[in-house]
C-alpha positions in Angstrom: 12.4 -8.2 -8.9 14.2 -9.3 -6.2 17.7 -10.9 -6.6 17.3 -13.5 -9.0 17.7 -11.0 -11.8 15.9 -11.1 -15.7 17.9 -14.9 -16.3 16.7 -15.8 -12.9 12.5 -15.0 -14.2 12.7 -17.4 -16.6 12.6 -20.1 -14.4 9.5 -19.3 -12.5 7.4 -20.9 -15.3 5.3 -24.1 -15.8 4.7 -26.3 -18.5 1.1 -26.6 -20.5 0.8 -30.2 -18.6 1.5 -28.0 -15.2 4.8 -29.6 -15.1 8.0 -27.9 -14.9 8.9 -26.5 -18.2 11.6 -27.5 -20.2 15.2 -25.5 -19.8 15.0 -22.3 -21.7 17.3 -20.4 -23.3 18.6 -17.0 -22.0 16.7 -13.8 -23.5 17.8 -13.4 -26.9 18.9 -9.9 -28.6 14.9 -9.5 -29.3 13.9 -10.1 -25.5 16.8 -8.0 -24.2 15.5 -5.2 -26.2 12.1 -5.0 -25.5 12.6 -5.7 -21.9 15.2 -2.9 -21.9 12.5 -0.8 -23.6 10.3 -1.4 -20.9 12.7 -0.6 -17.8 13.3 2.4 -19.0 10.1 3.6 -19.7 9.5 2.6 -15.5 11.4 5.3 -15.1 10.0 7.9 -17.0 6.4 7.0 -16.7 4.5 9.2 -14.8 1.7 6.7 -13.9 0.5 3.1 -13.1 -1.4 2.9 -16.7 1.2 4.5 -18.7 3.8 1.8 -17.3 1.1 -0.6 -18.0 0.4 -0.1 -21.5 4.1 0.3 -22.4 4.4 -3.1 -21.1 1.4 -4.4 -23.0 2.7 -2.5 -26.4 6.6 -4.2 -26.1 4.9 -8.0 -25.0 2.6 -7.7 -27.4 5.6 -6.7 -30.5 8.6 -9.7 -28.6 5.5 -12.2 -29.2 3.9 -11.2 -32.7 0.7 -10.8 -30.4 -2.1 -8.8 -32.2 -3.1 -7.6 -28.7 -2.1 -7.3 -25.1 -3.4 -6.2 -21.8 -2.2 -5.9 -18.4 -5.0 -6.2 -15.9 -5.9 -6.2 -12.2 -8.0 -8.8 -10.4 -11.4 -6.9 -8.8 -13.0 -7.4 -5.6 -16.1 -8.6 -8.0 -14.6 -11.6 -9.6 -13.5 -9.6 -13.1 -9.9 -8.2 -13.9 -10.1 -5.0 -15.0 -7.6 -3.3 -17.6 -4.8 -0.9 -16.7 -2.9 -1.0 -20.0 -3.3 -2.0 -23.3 -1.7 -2.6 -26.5 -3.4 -3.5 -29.9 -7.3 -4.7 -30.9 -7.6 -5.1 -27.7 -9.9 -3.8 -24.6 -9.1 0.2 -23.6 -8.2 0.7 -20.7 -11.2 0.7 -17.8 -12.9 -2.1 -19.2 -13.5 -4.9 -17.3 -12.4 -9.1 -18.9 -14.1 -11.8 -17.6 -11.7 -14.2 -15.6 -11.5 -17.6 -17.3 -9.3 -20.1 -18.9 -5.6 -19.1 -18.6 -6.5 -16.3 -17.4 -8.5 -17.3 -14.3 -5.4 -19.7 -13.4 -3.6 -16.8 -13.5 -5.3 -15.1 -10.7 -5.2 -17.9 -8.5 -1.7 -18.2 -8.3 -0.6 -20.8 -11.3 2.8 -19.9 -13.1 2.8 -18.2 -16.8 1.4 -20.5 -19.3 0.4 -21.0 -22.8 -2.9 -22.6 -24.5 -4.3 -22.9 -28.1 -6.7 -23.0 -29.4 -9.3 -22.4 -33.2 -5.8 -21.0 -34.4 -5.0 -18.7 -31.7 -3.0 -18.4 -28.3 -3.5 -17.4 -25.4 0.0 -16.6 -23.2 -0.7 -15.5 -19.6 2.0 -14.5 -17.0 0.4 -13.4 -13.4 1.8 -10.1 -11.4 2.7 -11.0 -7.9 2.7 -8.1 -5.2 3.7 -8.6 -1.7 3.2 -12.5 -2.2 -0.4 -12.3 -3.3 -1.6 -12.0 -6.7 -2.0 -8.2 -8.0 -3.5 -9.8 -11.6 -1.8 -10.3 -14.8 -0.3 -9.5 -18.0 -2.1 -11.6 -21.1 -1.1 -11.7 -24.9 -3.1 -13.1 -27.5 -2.4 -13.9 -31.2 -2.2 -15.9 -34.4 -1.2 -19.4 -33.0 1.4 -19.7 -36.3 2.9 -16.4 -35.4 3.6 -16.8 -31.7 6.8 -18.3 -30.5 7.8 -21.6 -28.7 8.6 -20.7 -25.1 6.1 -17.4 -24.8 4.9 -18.0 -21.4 9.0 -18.1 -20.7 9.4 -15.0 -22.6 6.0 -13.3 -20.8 7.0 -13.7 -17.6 9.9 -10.7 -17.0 7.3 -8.5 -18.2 4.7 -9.5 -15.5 7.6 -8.7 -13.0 8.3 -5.2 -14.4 4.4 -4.3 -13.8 5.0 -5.5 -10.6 7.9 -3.0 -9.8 5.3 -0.5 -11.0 2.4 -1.3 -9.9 4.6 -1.5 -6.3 5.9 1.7 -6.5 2.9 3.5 -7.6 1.1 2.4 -4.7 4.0 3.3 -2.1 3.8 6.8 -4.2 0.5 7.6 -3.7 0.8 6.0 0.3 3.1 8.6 0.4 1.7 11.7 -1.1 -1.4 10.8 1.3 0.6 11.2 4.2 2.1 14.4 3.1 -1.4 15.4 2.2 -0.7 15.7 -2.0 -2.7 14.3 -4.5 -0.2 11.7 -6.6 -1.8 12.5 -9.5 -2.3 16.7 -9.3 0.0 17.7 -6.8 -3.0 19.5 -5.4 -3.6 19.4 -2.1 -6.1 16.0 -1.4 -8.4 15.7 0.7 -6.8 15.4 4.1 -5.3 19.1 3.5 -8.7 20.3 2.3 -10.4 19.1 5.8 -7.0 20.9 7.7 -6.9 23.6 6.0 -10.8 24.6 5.9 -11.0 24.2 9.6 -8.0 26.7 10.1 -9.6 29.2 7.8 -12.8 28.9 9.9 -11.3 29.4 12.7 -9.6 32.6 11.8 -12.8 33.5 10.2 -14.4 33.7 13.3 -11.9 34.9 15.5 -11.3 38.0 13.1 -14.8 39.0 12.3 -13.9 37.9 8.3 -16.0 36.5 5.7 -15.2 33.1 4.2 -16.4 31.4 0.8 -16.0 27.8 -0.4 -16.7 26.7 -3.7 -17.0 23.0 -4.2 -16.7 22.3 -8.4 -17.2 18.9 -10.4 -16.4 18.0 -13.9 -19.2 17.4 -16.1 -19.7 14.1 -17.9 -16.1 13.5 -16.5 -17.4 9.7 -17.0 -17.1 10.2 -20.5 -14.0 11.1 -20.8 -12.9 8.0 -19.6 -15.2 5.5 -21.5 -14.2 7.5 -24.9 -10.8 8.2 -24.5 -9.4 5.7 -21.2 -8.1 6.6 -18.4 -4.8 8.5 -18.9 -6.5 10.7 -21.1 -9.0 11.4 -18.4 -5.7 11.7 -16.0 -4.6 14.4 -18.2 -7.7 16.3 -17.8 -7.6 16.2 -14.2 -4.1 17.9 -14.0 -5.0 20.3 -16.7 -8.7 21.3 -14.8 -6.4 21.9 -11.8 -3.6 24.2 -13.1 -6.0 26.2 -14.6 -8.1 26.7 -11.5 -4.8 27.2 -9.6 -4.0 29.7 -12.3 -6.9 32.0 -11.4 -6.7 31.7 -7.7 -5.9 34.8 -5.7 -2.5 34.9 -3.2 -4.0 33.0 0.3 -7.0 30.8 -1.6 -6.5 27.0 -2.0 -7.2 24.6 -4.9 -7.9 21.1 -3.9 -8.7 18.0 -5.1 -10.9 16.0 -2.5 -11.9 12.9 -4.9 -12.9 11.4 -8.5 -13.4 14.6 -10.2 -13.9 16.9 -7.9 -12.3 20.2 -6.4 -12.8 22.5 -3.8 -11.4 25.8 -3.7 -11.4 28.1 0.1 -11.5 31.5 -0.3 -10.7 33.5 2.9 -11.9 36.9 3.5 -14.3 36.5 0.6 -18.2 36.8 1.0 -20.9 34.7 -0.6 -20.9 36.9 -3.9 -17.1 37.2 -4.3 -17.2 33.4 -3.9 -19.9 33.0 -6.9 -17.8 35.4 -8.7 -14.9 33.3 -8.6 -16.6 30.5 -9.3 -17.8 32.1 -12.9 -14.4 32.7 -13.1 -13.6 28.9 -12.7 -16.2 27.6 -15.1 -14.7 29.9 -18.0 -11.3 29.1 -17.0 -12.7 25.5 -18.1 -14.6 26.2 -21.1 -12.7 28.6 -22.5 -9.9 26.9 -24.0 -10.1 23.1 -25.7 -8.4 20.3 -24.0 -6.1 18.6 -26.2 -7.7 15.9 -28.0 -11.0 15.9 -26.8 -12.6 19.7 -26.9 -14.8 21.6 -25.1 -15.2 20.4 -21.4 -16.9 22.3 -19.1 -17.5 21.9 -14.7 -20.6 22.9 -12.6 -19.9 24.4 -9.2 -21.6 24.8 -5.5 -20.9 28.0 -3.3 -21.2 28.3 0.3 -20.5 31.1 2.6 -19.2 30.8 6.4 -21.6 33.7 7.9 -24.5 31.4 6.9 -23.4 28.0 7.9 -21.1 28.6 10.7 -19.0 25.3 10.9 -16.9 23.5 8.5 -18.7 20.6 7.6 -21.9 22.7 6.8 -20.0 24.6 4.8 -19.2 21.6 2.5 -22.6 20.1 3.2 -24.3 23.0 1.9 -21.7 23.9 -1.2 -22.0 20.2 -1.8 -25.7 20.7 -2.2 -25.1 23.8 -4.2 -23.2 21.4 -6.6 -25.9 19.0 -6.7 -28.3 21.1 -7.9 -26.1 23.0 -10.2 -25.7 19.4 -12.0 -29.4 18.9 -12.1 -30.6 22.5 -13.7 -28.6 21.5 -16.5 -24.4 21.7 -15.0 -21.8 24.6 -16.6 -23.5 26.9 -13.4 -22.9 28.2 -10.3 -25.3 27.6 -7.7 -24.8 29.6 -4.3 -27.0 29.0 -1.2 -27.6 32.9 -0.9 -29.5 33.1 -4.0 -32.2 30.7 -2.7 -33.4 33.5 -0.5 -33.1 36.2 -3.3 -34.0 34.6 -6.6 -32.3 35.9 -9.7 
């Protein structure tokens, strides 16, 4: 936010006629309150979206909006939805960019417009001096208060702050090879650590297994329940994998929905064994709020491939196949020569 402070945000704001707007007041006792509300959810959210739709709830209750949405402008001309509060869109979905909205994005100030008896109140989110997207609140146009672009625009800072220090958080957890989300290994540790394992593999005579596993209908799960939801699940697939992990394996998340799990000193069967292991570790138990989930995996085995990368080519392949014979099953590349 810079120096200028919450008294200081009220200033950055047009008028409808693009004009300078007339003097405000400073935030009342109802503006200090939900901003407050706000700042300190920043720093107990554990996410981008969660910060994002507690900003969206608390604009959406200071303007008497009947629904909110913080959104992000997309390389394909929409602005997809980060948070939301109200009737609104869910999180995921994607807005077209027009009216205020579109202004917005190209760098106007926060405004208001009206409308067949509604309004429209639109405040942009500025990152590193370009345009991240915006925060927009809609609602009965007898119910939403004189000077709401004024009164939008703090809000449209504090996503800022968040969206900023999500994305120096997850910069960072790259570099020190964690997944910000999991606090699994990602996938420059799975690449580094699988050509270790190789390597010892080979230079000890050992057997080595990887097992590459993917979510089923993971898709889904975020079109039916958004986006933190499906964040949820993610965590949740990998503690339990973790949980069944021997001492020496690793559990990594190398994208979207998938894992990979390197099993040292493990053969082709143990490594399909474990992988049974993983699926019922899924399916087993409900996950809260949506059910039964369940993941398909691919197993590949060092003796047979010889290098990393055909390891995951081949376990990768494995997976593929395991999705298209029907998923929840393990497919390993040694039971192509001896069918079941």
């Amino acid at each position: 936010m810079g120096s200028e402070g919450l008294g200081g945000m009220w200033r950055r704001v047009r008028g409808a006629d693009g004009g300078p707007a007339d003097p405000p007041t400073l935030p009342g006792r109802r503006d200090r309150a939900a901003l407050g509300t706000v700042i300190q959810g920043l720093v107990d959210a554990s996410d981008l979206p969660e910060a994002a739709a507690l900003s969206a709830e608390r604009a959406a209750w200071l303007l008497h909006a009947d629904r909110a949405s913080v959104v992000r402008r997309a390389d394909d001309g929409t602005a997809v939805v980060k948070g939301a509060a109200g009737a609104g869109p869910a999180p995921g979905a994607r807005l077209p960019v027009d009216g205020g909205l579109a202004e917005a994005l190209a760098g106007a100030g926060a405004q208001a417009s009206h409308g067949d008896g509604r309004s429209e109140v639109v405040a942009p989110v500025l990152l590193g001096g370009a345009v991240w997207g915006a925060i927009v609140a809609t609602g009965p146009a007898d119910r939403v208060p004189a000077h709401a672009a004024e009164r939008l625009a703090p809000f449209a800072d504090l996503v800022s702050l968040a969206a900023s220090t999500h994305e120096a958080r997850t910069r960072l957890a790259s570099l020190a090879g964690t997944d910000a989300l999991t606090g699994l290994g990602n996938r420059r540790t799975f690449d580094d650590l699988l050509a270790a394992e190789v390597d010892r593999a080979g230079r000890h005579g050992e057997p080595l297994s990887l097992v590459l596993l993917d979510i089923d209908h993971f898709k889904s799960v975020n079109d039916r329940f958004g986006h933190q939801v499906g964040d949820r699940v993610l965590v949740e697939v990998g503690r339990r994998l973790v949980a069944i992990a021997r001492r020496g394996e690793a559990v990594t998340r190398i994208g979207g929905e998938e894992f990979a799990w390197i099993l040292p000193r493990t053969a082709g069967a143990g490594g399909e064994a474990a992988a049974a292991r993983g699926l019922l570790a899924i399916s087993d138990a409900p996950f809260e709020g949506i059910g039964r989930l369940t993941i398909s995996a691919g197993v590949s085995e060092l003796t047979l491939e010889g290098e990393g990368p055909e390891m995951v080519a081949t376990a990768d392949r494995m997976l593929y196949r395991a999705k298209a014979e029907g998923r929840d099953r393990v497919r390993r590349f040694a039971s192509e020569l001896t069918p079941a």
